[in-house]
TORKOL-368940 format. One record per residue (C-alpha): residue in three letters; x, y, z. Coordinates in Angstrom, 2 decimals. Layout:
BEGIN
<rec rest="Ala" east="X" north="Y" up="Z"/>
...
//
This chain:
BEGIN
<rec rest="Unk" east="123.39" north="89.43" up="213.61"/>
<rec rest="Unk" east="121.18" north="86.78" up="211.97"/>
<rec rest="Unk" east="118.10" north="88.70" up="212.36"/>
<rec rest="Unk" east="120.13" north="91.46" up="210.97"/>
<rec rest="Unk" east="121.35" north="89.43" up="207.59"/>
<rec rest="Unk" east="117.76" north="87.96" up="206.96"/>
<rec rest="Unk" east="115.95" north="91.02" up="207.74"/>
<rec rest="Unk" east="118.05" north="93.12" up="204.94"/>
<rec rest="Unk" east="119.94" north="90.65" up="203.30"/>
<rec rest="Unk" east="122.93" north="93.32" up="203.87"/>
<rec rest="Unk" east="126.44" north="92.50" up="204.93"/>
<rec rest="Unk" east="128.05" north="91.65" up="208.75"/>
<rec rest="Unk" east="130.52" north="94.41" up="207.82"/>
<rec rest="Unk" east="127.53" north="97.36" up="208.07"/>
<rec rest="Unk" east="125.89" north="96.19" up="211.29"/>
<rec rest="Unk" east="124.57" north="99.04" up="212.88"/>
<rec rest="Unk" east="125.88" north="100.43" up="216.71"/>
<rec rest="Unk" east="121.65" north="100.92" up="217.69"/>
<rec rest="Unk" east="119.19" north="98.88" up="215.87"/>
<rec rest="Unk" east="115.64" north="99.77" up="215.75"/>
<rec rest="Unk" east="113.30" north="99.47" up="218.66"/>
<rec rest="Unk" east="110.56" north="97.77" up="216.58"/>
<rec rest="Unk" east="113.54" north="95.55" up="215.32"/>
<rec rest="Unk" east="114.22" north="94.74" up="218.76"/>
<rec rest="Unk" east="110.77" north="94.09" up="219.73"/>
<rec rest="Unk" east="110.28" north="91.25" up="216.56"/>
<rec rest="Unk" east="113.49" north="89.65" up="217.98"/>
<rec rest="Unk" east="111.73" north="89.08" up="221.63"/>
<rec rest="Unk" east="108.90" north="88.01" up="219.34"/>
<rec rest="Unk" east="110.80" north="85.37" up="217.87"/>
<rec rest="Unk" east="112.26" north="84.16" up="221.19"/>
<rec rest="Unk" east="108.77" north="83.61" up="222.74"/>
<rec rest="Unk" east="107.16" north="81.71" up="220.07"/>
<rec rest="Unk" east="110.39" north="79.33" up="219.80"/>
<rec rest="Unk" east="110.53" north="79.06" up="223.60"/>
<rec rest="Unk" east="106.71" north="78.90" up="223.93"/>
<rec rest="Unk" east="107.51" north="75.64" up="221.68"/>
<rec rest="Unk" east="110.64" north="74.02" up="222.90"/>
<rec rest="Unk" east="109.58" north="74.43" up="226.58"/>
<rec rest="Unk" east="105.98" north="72.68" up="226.17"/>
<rec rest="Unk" east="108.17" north="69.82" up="224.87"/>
<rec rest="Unk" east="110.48" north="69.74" up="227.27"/>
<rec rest="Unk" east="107.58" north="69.81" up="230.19"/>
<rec rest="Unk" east="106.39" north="66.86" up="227.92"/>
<rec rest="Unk" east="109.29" north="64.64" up="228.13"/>
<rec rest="Unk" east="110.16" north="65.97" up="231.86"/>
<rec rest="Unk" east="106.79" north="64.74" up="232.53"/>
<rec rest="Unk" east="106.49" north="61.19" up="230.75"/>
<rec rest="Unk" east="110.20" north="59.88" up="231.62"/>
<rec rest="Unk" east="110.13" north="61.38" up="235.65"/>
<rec rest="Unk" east="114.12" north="62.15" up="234.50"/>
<rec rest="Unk" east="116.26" north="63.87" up="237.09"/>
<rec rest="Unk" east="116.68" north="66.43" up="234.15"/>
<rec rest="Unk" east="115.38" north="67.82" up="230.45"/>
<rec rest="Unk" east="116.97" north="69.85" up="228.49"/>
<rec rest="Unk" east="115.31" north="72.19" up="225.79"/>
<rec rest="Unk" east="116.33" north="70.75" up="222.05"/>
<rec rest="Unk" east="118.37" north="72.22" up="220.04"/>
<rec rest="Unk" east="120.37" north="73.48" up="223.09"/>
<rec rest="Unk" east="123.52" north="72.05" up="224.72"/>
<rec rest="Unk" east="123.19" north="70.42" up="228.44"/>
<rec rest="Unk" east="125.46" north="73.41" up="229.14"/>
<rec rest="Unk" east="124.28" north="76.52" up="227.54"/>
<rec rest="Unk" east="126.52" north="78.58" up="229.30"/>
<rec rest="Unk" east="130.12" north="76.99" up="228.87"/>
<rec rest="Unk" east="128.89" north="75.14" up="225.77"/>
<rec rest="Unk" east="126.38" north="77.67" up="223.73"/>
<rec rest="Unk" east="128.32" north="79.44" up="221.86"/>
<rec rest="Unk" east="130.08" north="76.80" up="220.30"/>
<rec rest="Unk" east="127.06" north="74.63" up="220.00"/>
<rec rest="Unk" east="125.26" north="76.85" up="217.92"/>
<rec rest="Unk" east="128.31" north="77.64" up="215.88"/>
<rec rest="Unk" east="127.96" north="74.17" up="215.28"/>
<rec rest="Unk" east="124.46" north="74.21" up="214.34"/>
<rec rest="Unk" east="124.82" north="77.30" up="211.89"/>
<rec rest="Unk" east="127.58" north="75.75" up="210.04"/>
<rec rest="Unk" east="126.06" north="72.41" up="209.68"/>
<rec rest="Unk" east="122.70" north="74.54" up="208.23"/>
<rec rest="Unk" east="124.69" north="76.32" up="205.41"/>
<rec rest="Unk" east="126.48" north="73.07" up="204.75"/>
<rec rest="Unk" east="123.14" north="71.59" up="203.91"/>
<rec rest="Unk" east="122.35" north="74.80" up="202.33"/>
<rec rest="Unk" east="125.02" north="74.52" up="199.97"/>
<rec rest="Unk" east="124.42" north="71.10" up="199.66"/>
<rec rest="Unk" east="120.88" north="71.83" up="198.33"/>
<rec rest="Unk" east="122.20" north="74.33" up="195.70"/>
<rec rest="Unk" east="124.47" north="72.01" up="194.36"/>
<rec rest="Unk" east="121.78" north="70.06" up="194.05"/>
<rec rest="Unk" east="119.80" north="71.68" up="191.99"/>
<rec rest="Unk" east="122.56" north="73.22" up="190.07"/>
<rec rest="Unk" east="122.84" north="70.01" up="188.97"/>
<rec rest="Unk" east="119.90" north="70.01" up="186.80"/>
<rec rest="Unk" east="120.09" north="73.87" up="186.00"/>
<rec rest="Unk" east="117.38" north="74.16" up="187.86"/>
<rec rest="Unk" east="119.11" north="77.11" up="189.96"/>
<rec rest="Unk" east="117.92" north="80.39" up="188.82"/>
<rec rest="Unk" east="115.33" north="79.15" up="186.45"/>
<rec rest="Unk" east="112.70" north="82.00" up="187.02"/>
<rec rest="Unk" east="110.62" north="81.60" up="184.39"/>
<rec rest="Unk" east="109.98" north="78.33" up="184.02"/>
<rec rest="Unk" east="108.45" north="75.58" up="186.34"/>
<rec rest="Unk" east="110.86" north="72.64" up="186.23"/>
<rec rest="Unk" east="109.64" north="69.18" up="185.55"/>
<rec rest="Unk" east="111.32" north="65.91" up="186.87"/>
<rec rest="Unk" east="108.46" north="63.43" up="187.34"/>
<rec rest="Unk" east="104.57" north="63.10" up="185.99"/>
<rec rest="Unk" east="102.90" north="64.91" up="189.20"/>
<rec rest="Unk" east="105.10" north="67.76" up="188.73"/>
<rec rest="Unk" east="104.17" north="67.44" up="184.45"/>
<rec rest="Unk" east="100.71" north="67.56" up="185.79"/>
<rec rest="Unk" east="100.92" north="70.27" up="188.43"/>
<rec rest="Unk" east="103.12" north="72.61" up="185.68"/>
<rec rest="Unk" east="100.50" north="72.39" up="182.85"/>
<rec rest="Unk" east="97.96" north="72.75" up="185.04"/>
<rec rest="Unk" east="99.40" north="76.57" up="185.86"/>
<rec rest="Unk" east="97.81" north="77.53" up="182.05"/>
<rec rest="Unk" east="95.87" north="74.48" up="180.86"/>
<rec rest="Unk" east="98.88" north="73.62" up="178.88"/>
<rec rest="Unk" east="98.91" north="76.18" up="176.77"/>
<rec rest="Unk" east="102.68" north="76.92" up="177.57"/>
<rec rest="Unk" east="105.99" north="75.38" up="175.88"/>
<rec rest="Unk" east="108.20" north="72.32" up="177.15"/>
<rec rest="Unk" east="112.05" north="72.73" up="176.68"/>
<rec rest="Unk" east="114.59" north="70.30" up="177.30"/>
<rec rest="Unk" east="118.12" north="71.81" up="177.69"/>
<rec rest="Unk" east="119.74" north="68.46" up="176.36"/>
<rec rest="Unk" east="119.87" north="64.59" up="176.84"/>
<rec rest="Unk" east="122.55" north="65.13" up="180.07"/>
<rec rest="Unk" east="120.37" north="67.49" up="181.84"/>
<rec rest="Unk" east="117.34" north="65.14" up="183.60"/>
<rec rest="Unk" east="114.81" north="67.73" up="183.59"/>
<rec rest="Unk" east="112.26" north="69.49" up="181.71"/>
<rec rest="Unk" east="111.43" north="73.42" up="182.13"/>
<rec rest="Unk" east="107.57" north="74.18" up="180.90"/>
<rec rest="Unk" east="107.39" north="78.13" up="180.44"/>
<rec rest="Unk" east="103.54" north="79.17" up="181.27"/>
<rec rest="Unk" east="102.27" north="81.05" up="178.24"/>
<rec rest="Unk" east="100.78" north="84.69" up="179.46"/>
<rec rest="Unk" east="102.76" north="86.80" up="182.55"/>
<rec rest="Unk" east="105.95" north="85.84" up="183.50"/>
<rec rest="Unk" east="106.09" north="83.76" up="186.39"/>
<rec rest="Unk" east="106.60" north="85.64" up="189.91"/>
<rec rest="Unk" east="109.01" north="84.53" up="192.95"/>
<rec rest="Unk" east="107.02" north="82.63" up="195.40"/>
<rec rest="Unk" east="107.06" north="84.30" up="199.23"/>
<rec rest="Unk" east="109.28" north="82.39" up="201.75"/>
<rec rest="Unk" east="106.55" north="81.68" up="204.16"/>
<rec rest="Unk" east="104.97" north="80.09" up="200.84"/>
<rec rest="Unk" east="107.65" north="77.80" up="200.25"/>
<rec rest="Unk" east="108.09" north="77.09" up="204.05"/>
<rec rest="Unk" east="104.38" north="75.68" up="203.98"/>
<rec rest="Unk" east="104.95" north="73.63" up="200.23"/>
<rec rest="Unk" east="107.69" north="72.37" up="202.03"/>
<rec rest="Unk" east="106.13" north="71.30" up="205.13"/>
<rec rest="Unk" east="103.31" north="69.84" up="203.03"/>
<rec rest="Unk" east="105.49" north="67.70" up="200.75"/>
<rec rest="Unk" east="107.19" north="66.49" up="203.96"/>
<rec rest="Unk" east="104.12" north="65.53" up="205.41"/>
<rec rest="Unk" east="102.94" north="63.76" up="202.05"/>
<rec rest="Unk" east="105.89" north="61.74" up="202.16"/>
<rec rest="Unk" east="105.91" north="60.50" up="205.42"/>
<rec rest="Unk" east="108.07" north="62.79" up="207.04"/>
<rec rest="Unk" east="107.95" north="65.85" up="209.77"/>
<rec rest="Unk" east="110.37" north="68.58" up="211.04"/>
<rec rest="Unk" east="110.92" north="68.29" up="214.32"/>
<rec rest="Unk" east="108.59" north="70.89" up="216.13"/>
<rec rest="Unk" east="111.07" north="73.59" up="217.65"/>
<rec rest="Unk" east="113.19" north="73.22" up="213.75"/>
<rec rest="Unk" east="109.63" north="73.82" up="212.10"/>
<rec rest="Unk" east="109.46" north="76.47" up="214.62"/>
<rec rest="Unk" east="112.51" north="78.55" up="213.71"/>
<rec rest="Unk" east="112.24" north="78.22" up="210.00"/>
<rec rest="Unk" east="109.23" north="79.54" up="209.89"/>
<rec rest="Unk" east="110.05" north="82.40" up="212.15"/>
<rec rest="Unk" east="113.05" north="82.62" up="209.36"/>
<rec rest="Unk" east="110.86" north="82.46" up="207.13"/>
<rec rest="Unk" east="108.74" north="85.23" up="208.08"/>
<rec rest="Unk" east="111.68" north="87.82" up="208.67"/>
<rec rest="Unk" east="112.56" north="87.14" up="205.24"/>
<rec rest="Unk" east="109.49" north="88.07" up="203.92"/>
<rec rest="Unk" east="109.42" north="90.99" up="205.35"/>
<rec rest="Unk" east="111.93" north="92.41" up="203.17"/>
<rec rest="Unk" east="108.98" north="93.05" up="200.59"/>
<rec rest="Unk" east="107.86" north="96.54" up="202.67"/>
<rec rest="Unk" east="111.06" north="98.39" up="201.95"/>
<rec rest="Unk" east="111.94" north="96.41" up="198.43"/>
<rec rest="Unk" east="108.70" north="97.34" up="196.62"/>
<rec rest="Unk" east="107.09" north="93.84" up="196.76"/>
<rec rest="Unk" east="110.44" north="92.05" up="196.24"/>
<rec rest="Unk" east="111.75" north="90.10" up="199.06"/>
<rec rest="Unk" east="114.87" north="88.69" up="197.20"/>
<rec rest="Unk" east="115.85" north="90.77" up="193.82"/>
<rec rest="Unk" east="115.75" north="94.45" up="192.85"/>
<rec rest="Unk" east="112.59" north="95.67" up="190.68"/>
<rec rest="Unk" east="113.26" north="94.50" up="187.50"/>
<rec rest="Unk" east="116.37" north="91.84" up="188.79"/>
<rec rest="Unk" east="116.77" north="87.98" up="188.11"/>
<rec rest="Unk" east="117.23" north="85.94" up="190.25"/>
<rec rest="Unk" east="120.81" north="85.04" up="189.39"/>
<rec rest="Unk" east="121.63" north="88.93" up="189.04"/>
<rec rest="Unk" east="120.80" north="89.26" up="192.61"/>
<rec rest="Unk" east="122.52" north="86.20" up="193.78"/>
<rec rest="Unk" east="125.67" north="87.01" up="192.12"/>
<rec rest="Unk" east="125.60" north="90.87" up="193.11"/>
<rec rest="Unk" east="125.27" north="89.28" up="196.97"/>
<rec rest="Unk" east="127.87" north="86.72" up="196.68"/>
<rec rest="Unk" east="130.97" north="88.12" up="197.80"/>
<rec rest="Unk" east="134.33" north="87.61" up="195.61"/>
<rec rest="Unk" east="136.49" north="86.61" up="198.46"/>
<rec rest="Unk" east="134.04" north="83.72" up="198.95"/>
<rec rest="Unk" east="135.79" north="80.50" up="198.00"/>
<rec rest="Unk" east="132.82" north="79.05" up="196.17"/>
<rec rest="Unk" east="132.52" north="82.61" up="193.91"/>
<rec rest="Unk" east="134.07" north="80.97" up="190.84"/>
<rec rest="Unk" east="132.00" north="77.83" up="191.16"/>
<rec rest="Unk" east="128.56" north="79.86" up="190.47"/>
<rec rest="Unk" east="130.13" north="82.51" up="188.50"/>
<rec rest="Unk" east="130.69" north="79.42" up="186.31"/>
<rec rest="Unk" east="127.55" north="77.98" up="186.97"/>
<rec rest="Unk" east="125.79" north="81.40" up="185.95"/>
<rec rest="Unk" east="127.51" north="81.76" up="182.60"/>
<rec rest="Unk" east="126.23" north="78.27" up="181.65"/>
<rec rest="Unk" east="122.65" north="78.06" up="182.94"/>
<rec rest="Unk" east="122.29" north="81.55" up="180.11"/>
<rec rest="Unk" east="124.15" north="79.33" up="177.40"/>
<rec rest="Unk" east="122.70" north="76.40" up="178.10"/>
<rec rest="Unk" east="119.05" north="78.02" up="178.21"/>
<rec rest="Unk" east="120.11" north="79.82" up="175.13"/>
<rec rest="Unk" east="120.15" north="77.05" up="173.43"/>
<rec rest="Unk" east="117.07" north="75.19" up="175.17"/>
<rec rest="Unk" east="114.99" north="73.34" up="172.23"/>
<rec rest="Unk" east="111.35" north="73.51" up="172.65"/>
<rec rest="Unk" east="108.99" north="70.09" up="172.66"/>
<rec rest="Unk" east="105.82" north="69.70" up="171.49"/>
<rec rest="Unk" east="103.15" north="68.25" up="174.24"/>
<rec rest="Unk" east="103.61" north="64.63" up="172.87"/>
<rec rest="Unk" east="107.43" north="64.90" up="173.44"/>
<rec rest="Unk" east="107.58" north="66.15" up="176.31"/>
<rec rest="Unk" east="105.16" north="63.26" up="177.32"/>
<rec rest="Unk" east="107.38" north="60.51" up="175.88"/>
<rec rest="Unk" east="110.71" north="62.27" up="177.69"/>
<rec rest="Unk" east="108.69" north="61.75" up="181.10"/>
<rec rest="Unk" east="109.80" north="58.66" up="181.86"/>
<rec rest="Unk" east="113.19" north="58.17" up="181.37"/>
<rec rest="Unk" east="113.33" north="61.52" up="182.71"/>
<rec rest="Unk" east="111.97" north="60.60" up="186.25"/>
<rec rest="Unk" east="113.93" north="57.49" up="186.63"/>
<rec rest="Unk" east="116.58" north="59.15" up="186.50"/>
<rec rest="Unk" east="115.79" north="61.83" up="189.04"/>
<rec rest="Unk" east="114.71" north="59.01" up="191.28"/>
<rec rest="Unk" east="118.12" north="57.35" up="190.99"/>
<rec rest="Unk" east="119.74" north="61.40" up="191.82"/>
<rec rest="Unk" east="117.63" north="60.95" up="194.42"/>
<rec rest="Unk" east="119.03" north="58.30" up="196.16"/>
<rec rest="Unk" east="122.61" north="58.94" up="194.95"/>
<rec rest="Unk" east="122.35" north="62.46" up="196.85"/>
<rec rest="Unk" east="121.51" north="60.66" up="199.86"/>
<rec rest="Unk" east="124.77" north="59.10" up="199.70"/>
<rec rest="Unk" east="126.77" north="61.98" up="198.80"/>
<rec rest="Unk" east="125.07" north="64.00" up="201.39"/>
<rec rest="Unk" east="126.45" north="62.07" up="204.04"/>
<rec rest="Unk" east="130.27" north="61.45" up="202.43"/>
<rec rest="Unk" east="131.04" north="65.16" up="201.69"/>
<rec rest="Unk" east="130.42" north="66.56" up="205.18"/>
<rec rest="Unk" east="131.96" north="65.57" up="208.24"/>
<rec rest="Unk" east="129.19" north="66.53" up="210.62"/>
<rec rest="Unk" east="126.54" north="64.46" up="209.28"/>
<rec rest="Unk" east="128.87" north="61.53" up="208.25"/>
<rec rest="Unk" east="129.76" north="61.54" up="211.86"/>
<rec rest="Unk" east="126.23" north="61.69" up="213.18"/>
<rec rest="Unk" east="125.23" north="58.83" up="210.52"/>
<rec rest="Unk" east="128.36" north="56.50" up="211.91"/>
<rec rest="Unk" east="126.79" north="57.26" up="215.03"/>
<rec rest="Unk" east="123.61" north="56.04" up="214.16"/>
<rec rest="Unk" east="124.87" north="53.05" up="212.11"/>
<rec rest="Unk" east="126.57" north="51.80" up="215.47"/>
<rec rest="Unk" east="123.62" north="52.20" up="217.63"/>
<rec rest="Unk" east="121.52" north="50.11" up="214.98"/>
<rec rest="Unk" east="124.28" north="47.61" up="214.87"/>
<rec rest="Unk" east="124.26" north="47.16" up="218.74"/>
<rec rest="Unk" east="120.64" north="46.46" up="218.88"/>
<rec rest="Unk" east="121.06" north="43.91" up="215.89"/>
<rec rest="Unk" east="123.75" north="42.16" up="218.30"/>
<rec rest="Unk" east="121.70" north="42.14" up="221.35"/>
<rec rest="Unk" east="118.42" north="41.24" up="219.30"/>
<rec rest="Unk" east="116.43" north="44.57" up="220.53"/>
<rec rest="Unk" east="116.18" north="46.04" up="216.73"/>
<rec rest="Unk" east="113.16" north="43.53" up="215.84"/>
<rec rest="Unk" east="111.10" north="44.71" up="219.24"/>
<rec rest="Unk" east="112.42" north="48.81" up="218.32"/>
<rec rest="Unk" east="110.72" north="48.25" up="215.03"/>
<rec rest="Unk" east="107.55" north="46.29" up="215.95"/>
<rec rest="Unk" east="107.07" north="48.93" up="218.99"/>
<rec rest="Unk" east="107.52" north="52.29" up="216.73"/>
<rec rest="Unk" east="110.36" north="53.25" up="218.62"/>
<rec rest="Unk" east="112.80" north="52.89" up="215.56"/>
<rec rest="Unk" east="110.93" north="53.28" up="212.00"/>
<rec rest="Unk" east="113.10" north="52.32" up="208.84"/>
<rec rest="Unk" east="111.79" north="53.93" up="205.52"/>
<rec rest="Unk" east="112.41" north="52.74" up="201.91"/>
<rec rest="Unk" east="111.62" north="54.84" up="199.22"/>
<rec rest="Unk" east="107.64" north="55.30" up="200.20"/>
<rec rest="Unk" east="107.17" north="52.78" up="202.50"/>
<rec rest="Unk" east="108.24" north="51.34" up="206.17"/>
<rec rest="Unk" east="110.77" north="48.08" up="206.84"/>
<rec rest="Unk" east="109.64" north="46.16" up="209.45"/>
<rec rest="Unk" east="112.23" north="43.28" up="209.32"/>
<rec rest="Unk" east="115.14" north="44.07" up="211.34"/>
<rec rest="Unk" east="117.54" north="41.67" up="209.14"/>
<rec rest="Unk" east="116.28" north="44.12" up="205.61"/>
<rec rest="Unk" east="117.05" north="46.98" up="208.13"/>
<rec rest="Unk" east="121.14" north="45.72" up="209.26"/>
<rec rest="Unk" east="121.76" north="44.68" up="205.70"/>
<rec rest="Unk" east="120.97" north="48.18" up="204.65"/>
<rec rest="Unk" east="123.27" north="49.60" up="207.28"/>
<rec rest="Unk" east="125.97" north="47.48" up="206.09"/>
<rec rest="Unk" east="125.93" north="48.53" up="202.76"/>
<rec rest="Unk" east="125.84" north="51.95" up="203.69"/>
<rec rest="Unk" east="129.10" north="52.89" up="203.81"/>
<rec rest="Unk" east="130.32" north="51.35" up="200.36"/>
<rec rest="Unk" east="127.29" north="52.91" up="198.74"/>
<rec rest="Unk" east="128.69" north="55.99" up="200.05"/>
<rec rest="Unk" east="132.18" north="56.05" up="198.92"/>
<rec rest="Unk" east="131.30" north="54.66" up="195.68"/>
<rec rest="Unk" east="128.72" north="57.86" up="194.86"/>
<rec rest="Unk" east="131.27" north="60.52" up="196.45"/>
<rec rest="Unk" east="134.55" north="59.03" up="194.47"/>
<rec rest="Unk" east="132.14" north="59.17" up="191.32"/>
<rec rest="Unk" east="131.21" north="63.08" up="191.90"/>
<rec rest="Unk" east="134.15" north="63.95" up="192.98"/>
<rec rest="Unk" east="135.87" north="62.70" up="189.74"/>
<rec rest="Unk" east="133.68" north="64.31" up="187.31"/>
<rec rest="Unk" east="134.71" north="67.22" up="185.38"/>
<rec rest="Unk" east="132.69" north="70.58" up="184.49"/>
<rec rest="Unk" east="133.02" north="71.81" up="181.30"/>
<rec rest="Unk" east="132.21" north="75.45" up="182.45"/>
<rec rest="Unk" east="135.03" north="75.23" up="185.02"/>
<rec rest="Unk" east="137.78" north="73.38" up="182.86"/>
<rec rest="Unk" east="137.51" north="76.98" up="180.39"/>
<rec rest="Unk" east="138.20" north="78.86" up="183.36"/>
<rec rest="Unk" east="141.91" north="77.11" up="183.60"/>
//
């Protein structure tokens, strides 16, 4: 079924009685490349630790009693993260912005003027919204493949420290590449219809029984107001907005970290999880040898805590940091959804 939805972004309702052979043979594809992966690791581990048993990851110690609902599991937590992301970046406008690169801090100023030599136009869409759009001058802009952005992706995780774990690199990019195969039977598109934007096709997909429909039907009226309305900025501007600009982002940043793990259950339970572990090795004094060994690495912003005390007083303020951010979205108002009452 999910190689079904990705492969022609169609609905559960229409899947067919007899799919394709070749359709058939990609799936088997897929299977062999992510088990190629996730059973070299598990020889790894099987191998290094002497442990009566391994298990692959990703995969329940019981796949079959437990599979089925395990991977319910993991699908659900994936499009709450998903929808966590959009939110995200609806947040900003930045949702649906085809034309126009948007700009929240001076490497991406630099990387988006670079795209023309600057020839293009800034616009700001107002002092609430922390972001800058800069509109290429020439040919429209076209939507980047999904393998594309799987590899920016992976590259900007790796720049900052940080790696998907080898068998979730593995699937995405398998994802990734089913997706983008859309383009042979779409004309080059792998997303919209010849001539669609992207908000035309994500609205035309989005089902009216879905509970979130009104949210982005909202969303969508105000992102074409709002960009209606966009005032253009000279280069000098645009250059003076920077700043203030990318603090703020940097402070989203760390406030979506917060509300990340308040809103949804699954990961606020795997982060209490975590929290206790941490606190257990603070009260047995093992964190300080975890951290000097490698076997526990604590990141702030860009770079690594090594002190275990910097590391428990973090944990401890955690959870107020949490509620705080989630009470404060929670309470605030949108002006595109207060019309609709």
């Amino acid at each position: 079924m999910i190689f079904y939805l990705t492969k022609t972004g169609g609905d559960s309702r229409m899947f067919p009685e007899v799919m394709p052979t070749k359709w058939f043979a990609e799936i088997y594809d897929i299977r062999f490349k992510l088990y190629n992966v996730l059973q070299r690791r598990k020889r790894l581990v099987h191998e290094s630790t002497m442990a009566r048993e391994a298990f692959h990851d990703f995969h329940p110690h019981d796949l079959d009693h437990d599979g089925e609902a395990f991977f319910s599991k993991l699908i659900a937590k994936e499009a709450a993260a998903t929808e966590l992301c959009a939110g995200r970046l609806m947040g900003n406008f930045v949702l649906f912005s085809d034309t126009y690169v948007p700009v929240q801090s001076g490497m991406a100023f630099y990387k988006a003027i670079q795209k023309d030599g600057g020839k293009g136009t800034f616009y700001t869409l107002g002092a609430d919204v922390h972001c800058l759009f800069y509109k290429p001058a020439g040919e429209a802009l076209t939507t980047p493949d999904p393998v594309e952005c799987f590899h920016a992706l992976v590259d900007h995780a790796n720049m900052t420290g940080r790696k998907f774990e080898v068998g979730y690199a593995t699937a995405f990019e398998a994802f990734s590449e089913v997706l983008q195969s859309r383009k042979d039977g779409l004309a080059g598109n792998w997303f919209t219809a010849p001539g669609e934007s992207s908000k035309d096709a994500f609205m035309r997909r989005l089902k009216k029984s879905d509970p979130a429909h009104h949210i982005f039907q909202a969303y969508a009226q105000e992102h074409t107001d709002r960009f209606a309305a966009a005032k253009a900025l000279s280069m000098d501007e645009a250059m003076d907005q920077m700043p203030e600009i990318e603090r703020k982002y940097k402070l989203e940043c760390q406030e979506y970290s917060n509300v990340l793990y308040g809103v949804n259950d699954e990961l606020a339970a795997a982060a209490k999880l975590e929290q206790e572990q941490i606190a257990k090795l603070a009260d047995i004094g093992e964190l300080q040898g975890k951290l000097d060994a490698g076997s526990l690495v604590a990141i702030e912003g860009f770079a690594v805590v090594k002190q275990a005390s910097a590391v428990t007083k973090a944990v401890e303020e955690f959870d107020s940091a949490r509620d705080k951010a989630v009470d404060a979205v929670m309470a605030t108002k949108l002006p595109a959804l207060e019309k609709r009452k």
